[in-house]
Structures are given as C-alpha cells and as structure tokens.
LOMI-909457 format. One line per field, with one value per residue (C-alpha): residue number from 0; chain; x, y, z. Coordinates in steps of 0.2 Angstrom, whole numbers, plus 5000, padded with zeros to 4 digits. Example, Ala and Ser with C-alpha at 12.3 -4.5 7.8 and 13.67 -1.06 7.14 Angstrom:
LOMI-909457
nr 0, 1
kette A, A
xx 5062, 5068
yy 4978, 4995
zz 5039, 5036
END
This chain:
LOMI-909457
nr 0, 1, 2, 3, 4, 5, 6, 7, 8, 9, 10, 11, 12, 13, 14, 15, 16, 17, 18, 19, 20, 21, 22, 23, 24, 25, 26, 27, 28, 29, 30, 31, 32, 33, 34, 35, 36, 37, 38, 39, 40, 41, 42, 43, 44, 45, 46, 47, 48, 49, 50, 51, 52, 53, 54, 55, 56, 57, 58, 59, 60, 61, 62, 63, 64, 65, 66, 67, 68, 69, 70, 71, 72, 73, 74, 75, 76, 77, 78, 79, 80, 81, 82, 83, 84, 85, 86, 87, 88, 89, 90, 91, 92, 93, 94, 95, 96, 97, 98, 99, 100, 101, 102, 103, 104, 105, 106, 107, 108, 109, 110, 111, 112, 113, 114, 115, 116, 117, 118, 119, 120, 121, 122, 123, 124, 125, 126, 127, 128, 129, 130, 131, 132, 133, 134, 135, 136, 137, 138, 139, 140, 141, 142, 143, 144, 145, 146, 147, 148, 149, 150, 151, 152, 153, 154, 155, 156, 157, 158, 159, 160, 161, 162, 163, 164, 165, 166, 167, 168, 169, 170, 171, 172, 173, 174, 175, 176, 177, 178, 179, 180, 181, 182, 183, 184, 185, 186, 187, 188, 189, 190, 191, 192, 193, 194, 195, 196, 197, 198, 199, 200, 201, 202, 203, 204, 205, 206, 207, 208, 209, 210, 211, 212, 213, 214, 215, 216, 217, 218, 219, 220, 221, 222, 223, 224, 225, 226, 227, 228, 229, 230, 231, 232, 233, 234, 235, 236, 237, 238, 239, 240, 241, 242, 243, 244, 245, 246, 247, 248, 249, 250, 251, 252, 253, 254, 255, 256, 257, 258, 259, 260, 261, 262, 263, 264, 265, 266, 267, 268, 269, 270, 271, 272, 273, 274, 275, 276, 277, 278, 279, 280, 281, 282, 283, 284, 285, 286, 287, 288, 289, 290, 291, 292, 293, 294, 295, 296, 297, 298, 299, 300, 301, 302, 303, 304, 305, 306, 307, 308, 309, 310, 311, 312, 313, 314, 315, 316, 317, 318, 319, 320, 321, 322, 323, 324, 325, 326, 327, 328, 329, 330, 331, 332, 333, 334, 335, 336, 337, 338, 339, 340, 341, 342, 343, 344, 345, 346, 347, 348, 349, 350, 351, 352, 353, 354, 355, 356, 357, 358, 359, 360, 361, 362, 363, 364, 365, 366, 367, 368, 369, 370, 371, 372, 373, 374, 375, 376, 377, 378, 379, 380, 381, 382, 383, 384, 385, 386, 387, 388, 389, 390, 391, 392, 393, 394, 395, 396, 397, 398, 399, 400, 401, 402, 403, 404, 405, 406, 407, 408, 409, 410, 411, 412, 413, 414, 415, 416, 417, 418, 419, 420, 421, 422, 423, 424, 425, 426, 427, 428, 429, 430, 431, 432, 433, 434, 435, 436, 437, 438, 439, 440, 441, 442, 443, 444, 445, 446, 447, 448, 449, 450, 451, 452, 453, 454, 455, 456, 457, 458, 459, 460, 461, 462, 463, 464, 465, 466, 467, 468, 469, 470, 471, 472, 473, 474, 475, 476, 477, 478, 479, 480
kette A, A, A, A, A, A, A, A, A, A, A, A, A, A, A, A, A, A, A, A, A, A, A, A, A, A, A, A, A, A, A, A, A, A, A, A, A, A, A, A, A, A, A, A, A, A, A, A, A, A, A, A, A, A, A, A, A, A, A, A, A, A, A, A, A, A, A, A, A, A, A, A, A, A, A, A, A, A, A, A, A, A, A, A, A, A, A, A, A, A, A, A, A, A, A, A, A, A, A, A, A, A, A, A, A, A, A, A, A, A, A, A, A, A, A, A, A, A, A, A, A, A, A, A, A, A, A, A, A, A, A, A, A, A, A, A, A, A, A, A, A, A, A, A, A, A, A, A, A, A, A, A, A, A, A, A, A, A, A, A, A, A, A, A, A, A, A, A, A, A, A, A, A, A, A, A, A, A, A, A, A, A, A, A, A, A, A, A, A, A, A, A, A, A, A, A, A, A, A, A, A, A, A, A, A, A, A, A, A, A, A, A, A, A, A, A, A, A, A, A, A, A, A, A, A, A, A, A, A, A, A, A, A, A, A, A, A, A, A, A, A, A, A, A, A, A, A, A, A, A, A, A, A, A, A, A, A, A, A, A, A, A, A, A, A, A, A, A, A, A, A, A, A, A, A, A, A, A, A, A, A, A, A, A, A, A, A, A, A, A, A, A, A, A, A, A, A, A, A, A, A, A, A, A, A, A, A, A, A, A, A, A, A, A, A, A, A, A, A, A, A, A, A, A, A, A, A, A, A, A, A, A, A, A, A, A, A, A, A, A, A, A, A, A, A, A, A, A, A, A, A, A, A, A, A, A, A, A, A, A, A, A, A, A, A, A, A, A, A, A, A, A, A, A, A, A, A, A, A, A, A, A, A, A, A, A, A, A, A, A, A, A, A, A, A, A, A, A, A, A, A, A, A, A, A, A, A, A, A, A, A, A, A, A, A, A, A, A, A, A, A, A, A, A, A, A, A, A, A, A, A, A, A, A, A, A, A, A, A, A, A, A, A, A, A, A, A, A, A, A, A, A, A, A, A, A, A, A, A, A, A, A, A, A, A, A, A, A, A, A, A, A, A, A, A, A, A, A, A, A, A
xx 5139, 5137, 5122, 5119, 5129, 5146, 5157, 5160, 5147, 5136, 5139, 5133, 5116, 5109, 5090, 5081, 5062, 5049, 5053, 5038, 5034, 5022, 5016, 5006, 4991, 4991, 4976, 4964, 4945, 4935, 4916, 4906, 4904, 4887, 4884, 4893, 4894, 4914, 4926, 4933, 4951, 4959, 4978, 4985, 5002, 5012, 5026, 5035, 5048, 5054, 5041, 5040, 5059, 5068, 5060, 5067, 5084, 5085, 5079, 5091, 5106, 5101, 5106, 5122, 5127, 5131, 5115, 5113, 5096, 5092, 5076, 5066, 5065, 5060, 5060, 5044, 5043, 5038, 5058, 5066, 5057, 5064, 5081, 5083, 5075, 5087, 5103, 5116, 5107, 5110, 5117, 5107, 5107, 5092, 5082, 5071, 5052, 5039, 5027, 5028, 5034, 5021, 5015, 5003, 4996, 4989, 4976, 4977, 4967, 4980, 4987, 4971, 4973, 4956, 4957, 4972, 4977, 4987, 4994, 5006, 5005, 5021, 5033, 5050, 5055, 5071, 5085, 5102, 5120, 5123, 5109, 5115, 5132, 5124, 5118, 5131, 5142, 5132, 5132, 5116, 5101, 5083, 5070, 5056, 5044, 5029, 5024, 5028, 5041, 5058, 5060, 5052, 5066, 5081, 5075, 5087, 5101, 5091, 5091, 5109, 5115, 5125, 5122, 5109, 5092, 5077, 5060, 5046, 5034, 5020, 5003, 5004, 5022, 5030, 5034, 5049, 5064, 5068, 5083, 5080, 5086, 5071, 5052, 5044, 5023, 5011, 4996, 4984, 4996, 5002, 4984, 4981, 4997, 4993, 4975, 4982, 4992, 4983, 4984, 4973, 4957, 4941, 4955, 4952, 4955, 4957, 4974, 4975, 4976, 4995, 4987, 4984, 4999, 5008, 5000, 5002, 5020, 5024, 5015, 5023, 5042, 5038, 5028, 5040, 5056, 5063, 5074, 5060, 5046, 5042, 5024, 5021, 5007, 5007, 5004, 5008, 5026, 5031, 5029, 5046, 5044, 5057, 5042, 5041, 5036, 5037, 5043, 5034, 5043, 5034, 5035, 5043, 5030, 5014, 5018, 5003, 5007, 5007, 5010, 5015, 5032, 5032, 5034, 5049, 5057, 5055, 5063, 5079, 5084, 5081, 5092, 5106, 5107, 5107, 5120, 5130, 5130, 5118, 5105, 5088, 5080, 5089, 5088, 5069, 5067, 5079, 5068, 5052, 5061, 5065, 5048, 5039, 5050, 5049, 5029, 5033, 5042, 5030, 5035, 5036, 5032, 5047, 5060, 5072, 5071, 5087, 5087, 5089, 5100, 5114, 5114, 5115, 5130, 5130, 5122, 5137, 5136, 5141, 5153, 5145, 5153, 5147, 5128, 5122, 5122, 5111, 5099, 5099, 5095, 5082, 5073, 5073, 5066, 5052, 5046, 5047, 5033, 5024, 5027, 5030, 5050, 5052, 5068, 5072, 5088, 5100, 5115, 5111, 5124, 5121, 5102, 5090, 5071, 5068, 5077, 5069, 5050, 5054, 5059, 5045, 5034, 5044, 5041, 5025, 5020, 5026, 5035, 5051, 5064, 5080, 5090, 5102, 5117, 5127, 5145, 5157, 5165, 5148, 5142, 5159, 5154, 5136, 5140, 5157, 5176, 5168, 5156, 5151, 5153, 5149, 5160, 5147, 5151, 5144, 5130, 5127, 5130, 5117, 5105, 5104, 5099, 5084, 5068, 5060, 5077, 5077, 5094, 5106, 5114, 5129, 5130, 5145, 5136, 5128, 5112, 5106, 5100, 5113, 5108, 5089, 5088, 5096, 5085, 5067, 5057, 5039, 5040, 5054, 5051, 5057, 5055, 5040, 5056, 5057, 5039, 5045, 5061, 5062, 5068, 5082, 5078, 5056, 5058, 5067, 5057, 5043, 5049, 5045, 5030, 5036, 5031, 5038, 5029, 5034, 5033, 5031, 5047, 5048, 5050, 5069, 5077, 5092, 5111, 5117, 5107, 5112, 5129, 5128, 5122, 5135, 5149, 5143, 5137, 5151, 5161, 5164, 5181, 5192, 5177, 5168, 5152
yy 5065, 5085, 5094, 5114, 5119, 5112, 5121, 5107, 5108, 5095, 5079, 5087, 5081, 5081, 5084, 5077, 5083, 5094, 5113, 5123, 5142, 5149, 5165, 5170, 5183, 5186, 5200, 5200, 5195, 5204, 5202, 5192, 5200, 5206, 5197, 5181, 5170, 5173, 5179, 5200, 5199, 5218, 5223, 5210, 5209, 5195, 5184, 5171, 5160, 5144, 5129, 5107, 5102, 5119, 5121, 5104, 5108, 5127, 5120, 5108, 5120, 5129, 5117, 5121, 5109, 5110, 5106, 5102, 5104, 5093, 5100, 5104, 5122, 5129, 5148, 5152, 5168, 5158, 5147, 5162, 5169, 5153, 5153, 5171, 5166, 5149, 5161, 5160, 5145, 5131, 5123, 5120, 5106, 5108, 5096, 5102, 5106, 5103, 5119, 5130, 5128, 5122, 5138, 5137, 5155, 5154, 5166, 5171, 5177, 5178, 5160, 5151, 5147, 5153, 5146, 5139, 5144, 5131, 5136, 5129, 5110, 5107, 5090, 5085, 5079, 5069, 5066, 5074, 5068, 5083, 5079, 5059, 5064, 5074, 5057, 5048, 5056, 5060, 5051, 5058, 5061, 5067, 5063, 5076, 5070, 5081, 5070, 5082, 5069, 5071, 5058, 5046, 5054, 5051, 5034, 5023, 5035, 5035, 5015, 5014, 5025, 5020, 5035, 5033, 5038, 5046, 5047, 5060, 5051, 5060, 5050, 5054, 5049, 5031, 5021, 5025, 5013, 4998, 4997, 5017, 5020, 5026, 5035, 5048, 5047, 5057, 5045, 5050, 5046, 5028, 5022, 5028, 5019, 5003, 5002, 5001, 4986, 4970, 4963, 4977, 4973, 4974, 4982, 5001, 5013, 5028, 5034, 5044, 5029, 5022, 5005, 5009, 5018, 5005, 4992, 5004, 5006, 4988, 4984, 4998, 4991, 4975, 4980, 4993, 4982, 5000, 4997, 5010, 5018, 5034, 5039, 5057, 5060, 5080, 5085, 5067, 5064, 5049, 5032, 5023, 5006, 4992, 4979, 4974, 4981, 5003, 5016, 5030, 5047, 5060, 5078, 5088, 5100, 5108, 5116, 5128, 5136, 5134, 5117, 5121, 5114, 5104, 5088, 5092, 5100, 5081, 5075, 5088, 5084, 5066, 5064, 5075, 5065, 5049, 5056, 5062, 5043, 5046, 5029, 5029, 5031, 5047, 5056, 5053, 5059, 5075, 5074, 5074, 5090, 5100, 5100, 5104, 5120, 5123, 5123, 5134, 5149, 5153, 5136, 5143, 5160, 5166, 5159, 5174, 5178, 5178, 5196, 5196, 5181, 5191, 5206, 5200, 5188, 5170, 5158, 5148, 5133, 5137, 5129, 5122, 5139, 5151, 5151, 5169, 5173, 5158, 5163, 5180, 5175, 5161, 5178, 5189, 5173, 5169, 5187, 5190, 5177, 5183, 5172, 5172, 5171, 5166, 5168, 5163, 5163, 5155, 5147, 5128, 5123, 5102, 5104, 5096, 5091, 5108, 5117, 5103, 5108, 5128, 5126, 5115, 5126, 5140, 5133, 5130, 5148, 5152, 5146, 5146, 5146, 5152, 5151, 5164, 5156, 5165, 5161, 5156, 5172, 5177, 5162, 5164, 5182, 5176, 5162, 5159, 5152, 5136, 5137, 5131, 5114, 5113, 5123, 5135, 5123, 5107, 5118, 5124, 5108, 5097, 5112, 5113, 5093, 5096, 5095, 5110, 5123, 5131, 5139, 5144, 5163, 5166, 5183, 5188, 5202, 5198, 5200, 5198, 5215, 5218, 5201, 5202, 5220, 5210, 5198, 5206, 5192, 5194, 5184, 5181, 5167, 5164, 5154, 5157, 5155, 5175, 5180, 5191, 5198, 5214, 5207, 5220, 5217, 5220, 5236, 5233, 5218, 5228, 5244, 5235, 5228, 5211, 5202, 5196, 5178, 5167, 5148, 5134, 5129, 5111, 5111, 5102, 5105, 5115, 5115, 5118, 5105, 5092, 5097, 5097, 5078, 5074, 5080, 5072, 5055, 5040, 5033, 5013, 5008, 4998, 5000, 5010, 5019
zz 4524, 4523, 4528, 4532, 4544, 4536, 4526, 4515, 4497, 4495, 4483, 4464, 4460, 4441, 4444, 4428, 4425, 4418, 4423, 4422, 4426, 4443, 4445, 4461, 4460, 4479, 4488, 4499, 4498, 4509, 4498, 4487, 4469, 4466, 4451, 4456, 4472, 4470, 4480, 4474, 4476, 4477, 4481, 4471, 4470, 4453, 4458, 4445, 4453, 4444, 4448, 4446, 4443, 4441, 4460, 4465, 4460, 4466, 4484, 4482, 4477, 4490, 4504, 4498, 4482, 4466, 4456, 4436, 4429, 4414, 4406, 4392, 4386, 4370, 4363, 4370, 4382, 4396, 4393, 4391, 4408, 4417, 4410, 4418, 4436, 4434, 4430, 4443, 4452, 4444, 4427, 4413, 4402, 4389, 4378, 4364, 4371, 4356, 4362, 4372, 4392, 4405, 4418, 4431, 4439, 4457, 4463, 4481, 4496, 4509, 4510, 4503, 4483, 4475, 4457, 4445, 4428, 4417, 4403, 4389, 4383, 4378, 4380, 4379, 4361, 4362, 4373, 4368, 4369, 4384, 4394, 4393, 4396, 4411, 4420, 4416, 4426, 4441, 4458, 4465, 4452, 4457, 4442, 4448, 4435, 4432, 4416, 4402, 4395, 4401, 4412, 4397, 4383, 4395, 4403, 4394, 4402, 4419, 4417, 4415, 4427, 4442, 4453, 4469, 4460, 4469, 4460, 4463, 4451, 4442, 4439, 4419, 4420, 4419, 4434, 4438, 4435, 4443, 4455, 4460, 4477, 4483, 4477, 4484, 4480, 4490, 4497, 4487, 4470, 4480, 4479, 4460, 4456, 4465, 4459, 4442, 4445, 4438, 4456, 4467, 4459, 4472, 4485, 4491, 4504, 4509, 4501, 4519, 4532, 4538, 4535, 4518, 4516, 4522, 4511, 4495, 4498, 4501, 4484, 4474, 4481, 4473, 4457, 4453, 4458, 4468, 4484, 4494, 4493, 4505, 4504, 4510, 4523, 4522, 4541, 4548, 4540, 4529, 4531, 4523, 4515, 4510, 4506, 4522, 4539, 4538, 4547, 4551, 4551, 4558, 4556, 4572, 4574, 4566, 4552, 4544, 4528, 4510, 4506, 4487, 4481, 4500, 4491, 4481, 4495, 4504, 4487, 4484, 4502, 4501, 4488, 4490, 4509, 4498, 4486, 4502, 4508, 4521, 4528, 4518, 4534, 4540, 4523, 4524, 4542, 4538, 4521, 4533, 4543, 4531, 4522, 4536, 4537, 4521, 4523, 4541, 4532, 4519, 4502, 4486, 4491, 4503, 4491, 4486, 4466, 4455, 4456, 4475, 4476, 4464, 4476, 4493, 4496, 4492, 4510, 4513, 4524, 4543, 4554, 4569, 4580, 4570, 4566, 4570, 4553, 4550, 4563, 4558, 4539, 4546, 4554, 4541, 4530, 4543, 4545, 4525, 4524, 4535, 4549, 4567, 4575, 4591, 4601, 4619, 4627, 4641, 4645, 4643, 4651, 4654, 4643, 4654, 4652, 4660, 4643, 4632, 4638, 4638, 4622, 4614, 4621, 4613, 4596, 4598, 4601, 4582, 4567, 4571, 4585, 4586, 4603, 4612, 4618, 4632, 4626, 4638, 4644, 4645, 4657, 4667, 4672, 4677, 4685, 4692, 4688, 4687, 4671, 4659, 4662, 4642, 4631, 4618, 4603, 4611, 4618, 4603, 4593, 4605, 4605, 4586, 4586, 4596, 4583, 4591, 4589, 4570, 4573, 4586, 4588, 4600, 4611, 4622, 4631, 4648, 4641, 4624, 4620, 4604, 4595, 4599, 4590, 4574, 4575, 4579, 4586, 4586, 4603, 4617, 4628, 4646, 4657, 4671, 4684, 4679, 4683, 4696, 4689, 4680, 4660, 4654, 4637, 4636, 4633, 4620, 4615, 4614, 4605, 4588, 4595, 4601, 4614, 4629, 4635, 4650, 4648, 4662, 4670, 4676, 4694, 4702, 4686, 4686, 4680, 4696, 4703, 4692, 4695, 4713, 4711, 4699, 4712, 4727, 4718, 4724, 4711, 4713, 4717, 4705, 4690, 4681, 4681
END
C-alpha cells in the first residue's frame, strides 16, 4: 500500500461522475442594506476551481496517483473553463453533455456562505467506447455521482468492472451497484435513502445520531447488496458498516473551516487506499484524517489553480527522511488559507507521554502542527556520545504517526532558527519546562509577529529518565524479557 510520504505513485484510479464548475464571491459584510434586511458584501474577490467529480479526482491526483476523469462535457463556456483548470492535472475521457455544464457560485463573508447561485442544467447523453474502455481497465474507480447522469450512462460498464469501486452517491442519482466495495453517504443522504426502501415505513430519526447512523448503514449494506457502507458524520468522523455491528472512526482533532468539497476528499482517499490494497477499515480512518485536514487548511478554497500548479514544481511524494519540503509547503498552504501554523521543536528522542501531551496541546492551539526534529549530529552536540538512542528516521517516522503531528522538518543547527524563518509559524510551542530560560529563537519568532506560547509539561517524564530506568532494570537470566 502507498500513501504521501513515499516515492512510489499511487495505483491509477478512473474517477467516473458528474464534473461541474464553482466560483467563489468572497468579501466582507460589515452592515445591513438599507432597503433590505441583507447582509452588503464589499471587497469581493472571484475564484473558479474545478467542483463535484473533477474536484474528487484532482484531490485524488493530488496524493500523488495517476487519475483519469471520465465525464461529461459539452461546448459550452463553462466546459471549456474546466477543461483549462483540469489541464495538466488529470486525463480526460469525455461523454457528450445535452446542455450546458452544471456551475454553482458561492457568495461569501469570510468563511460563512451567504447565498448559492446554480446555473446550467445539463446531463450526460450516452456512454462512449473511450470512456468504457476507461473502466475496463481500471483497478481502483471512484463514482462521485452528483446525479447529472454519468454514473447512470456508464453503469453497464460500472456493473461489470472488476476493479474495487467506491460510491459517493448523489440523492437524484441511482443506488449505486451491487457488490461496490464500499459507499460513502453523509447521514443526512443515509436516512433519505433508507426511507425510500419499501421496508422503513413508520421508522425515523434524526439522520445525526450514531444509533441511527448505525441502523441506516446496516439497512443500506443489505438493500443495496454493497460490501460496506461509511456514513460520514462531519465533526464526529465516520461510522463504518459491513451490515453488522459499526465501527466508529473519529476525526483526530477539531477541524473548523469550510466544509465544502470535505466529502469527496473522504471519497478520493478512501478509494485510492482501497485501489492500493489497503483494509476497508484503515482507508476509512486515513479517509476520516485526511478530510478533517482538508476542512483545517481552508477545502475548496486553498487548492492551487492550474495556472499556479504549471509554474511551481510538481509535489512529489517524500521519502520518510526527507520531509522539510513537505512541511514547508504544508505552511505555506495553512497560511495561504488564512489559518494558523503551529511549530514546536525537540529532539524526541524515546517519544514519551510527556511529548505526546506537549504536542496535543500544540495542535490544539491552531490548525496545523509541524515538528522540528534536532538531527542526530545535532542531538549528539547537545547531549553527548551517547544519543540519540533513536536514529532521526524512526523519530521522525513514529512522530509523523501521531494524529496530532501535520508534518515533520529536520534541522542540523543547534537551534532551529534557519528552518523556523522558512517556515513562519504564527505560534512556537514549548514546553513550560523552559519558562525560565532565555528561548534563542523569540526574537526571531516574534519579528514577523509570531508568538512564542509555553504548554504544560508532564511531570517525571524525561528521556533520560527512561533511559536511566532502562539501564539499571535486571534482565532475567536464561529468558527473555
């Protein structure tokens, strides 16, 4: 199984589904208009970026696979304006669109949507010996239905496939079909879709509650004759079901943001994890993950345009050693959006539930984390011939696992001045251990307005400690510990 952070690409994935257009009207409302209780929104600035299954598969060529859209366009403006944002990102296999191409337009104070503007009715016409040929061959595909009819022309080809299919059903779409590896309906479409089965008569609820969630998936498992069923809960995760007892998955932290597009981020990952050969239930927690980080660094709105992506160079995956670029591109995405970056720094050398809580609290203070690792020359100068006990790629590989870390830079200096003036954090986090040492780096820290903030340490908790123990703990004789 790949994943980022690998050098190896992904397994191809054939995304099949309804592309549509999205522009963004963002400003600020500050007053009421006279002659309306409505909100005056001034400063606005217009973004377009590719929306419904062209966003699905750009988030999933993003993670670093090879991605084949199959979709309907036609000759209308709004196709032609998607073509060129979907140049260079993905391949296009087209079907014939009768109309003209879905587009929504958001207006925006800030980050709260003020009213929606849909426009363009148009539907897939037929399927096409390309786009057939497309699915054929594929071993992952992703149906991101939005119920505009591509799905529905192509679901002969979808019926027959071989490859592991994951279904983001639409409610005016068909169920998806039967034997799909796994679907992927919010709550509130679970308990639409299971009170139009002929058996939920007189039943209700809440479409918000795990017990209903639970109950919708199990029902929607069996009527729809699919291997699973992941109902996505928004702010609480997902709850996984094989038609029997779930699994909740819940998200690693609070994630506030734009929740726009967080649905088919859940998707893409899901099934480019599945194609890779990964466990239903760990592509849905690393589907769960990467959502709520999606939602963290802004959604829709802090994706790069086509224009951007074709002058800066390509986001190849990283090996494990060698993640200061990821960190640094993590930053400079986070603060783009207008978010928060936090950094905090150390050797972690033996990770103990002293790091662990300094680095929850950490992540809890913004919206993204990203750790400074001293590398090992640089913990052999601060601490002696004998460490690191932990060479940096396991430190780094063990701290990159934790839920709470975003991403993982490596400096060689005694202090991590050089690195933290790349990265620019809004906050550097320490541990309250240092309230009564001068930091080298504040100044620094605070030149570009950070701010330096000191967390609670655990008390007992230390490295050396546990090392100390270690040493002087008695081995048994003739066996093993």
């Amino acid at each position: 199984m790949t994943h980022p952070g690998t050098t190896t690409p992904g397994t191809p994935l054939v995304v099949v589904g309804d592309a549509l257009l999205d522009h963004d009207l963002c400003g600020h409302a500050e007053r009421l208009a006279p002659d309306a209780p409505v909100p005056v929104v001034h400063g606005t600035r217009r973004s377009s970026r590719p929306g419904g299954a062209a966003l699905a598969a750009c988030l999933a060529a993003a993670d670093g696979r090879p991605v084949t859209l199959v979709t309907a366009l036609g000759a209308d403006p709004a196709s032609d304006t998607l073509r060129r944002l979907l140049a260079g990102r993905v391949e296009l296999v087209e079907v014939p669109l009768d109309g003209s191409l879905s587009s929504k337009t958001r207006v925006l104070a800030g980050d709260r949507p003020l009213l929606r503007l849909d426009d363009g009715e148009g539907r897939a016409r037929e399927a096409t010996r390309e786009a057939v040929a497309a699915i054929t061959a594929a071993r992952g595909v992703l149906v991101a239905d939005y119920g505009r009819g591509t799905a529905d022309v192509l679901r002969d080809a979808l019926s027959r496939t071989t490859a592991s299919v994951v279904w983001d059903p639409h409610l005016r779409g068909r169920p998806p079909v039967p034997g799909a590896r796994l679907v992927t309906p919010s709550a509130q479409e679970a308990r639409v879709f299971v009170r139009q089965l002929d058996d939920d008569e007189g039943q209700s609820g809440d479409g918000a509650g795990l017990r209903t969630a639970a109950r919708d998936a199990r029902a929607l498992v069996r009527a729809w004759q699919v291997q699973a069923v992941a109902v996505t809960l928004g702010e609480r995760g997902a709850l996984l079901s094989h038609g029997e007892t779930p699994l909740l998955v819940p998200t690693p932290a609070a994630a506030s943001g734009d929740p726009c597009g967080a649905g088919d981020r859940f998707a893409a990952t899901a099934a480019g994890l599945l194609a890779d050969g990964a466990f239903t239930e760990a592509a849905v927690q690393a589907a769960v993950h990467a959502a709520t980080r999606y939602v963290a660094e802004g959604g829709a709105r802090a994706m790069v345009t086509a224009e951007d992506q074709r002058t800066r160079r390509p986001e190849q995956p990283l090996p494990d050693g060698d993640t200061t670029a990821d960190a640094l591109r993590t930053a400079a995405r986070v603060r783009t959006a207008g978010r928060t970056v936090v950094a905090a720094g150390g050797c972690f050398d033996l990770l103990h539930a002293g790091h662990v809580a300094l680095l929850q609290a950490a992540r809890r203070a913004g919206d993204c984390l990203i750790v400074c690792v001293n590398s090992d020359d640089s913990v052999r100068r601060r601490k002696g011939d004998g460490r690191p006990l932990v060479p940096v790629a396991d430190r780094v590989r063990v701290l990159r696992a934790l839920e709470c870390v975003d991403a993982v830079a490596v400096f060689d200096e005694d202090t991590p001045e050089r690195l933290l003036a790349e990265l620019r954090p809004h906050i550097w986090a320490k541990g309250g251990d240092y309230a009564r040492t001068p930091l080298p780096e504040q100044p620094l820290v605070e030149s570009w307005g950070g701010q330096v903030l000191l967390l609670p340490y655990l008390d007992g908790r230390s490295t050396t400690g546990l090392a100390r123990r270690a040493a002087s703990s008695p081995v048994r004789s003739g066996g093993r510990r």
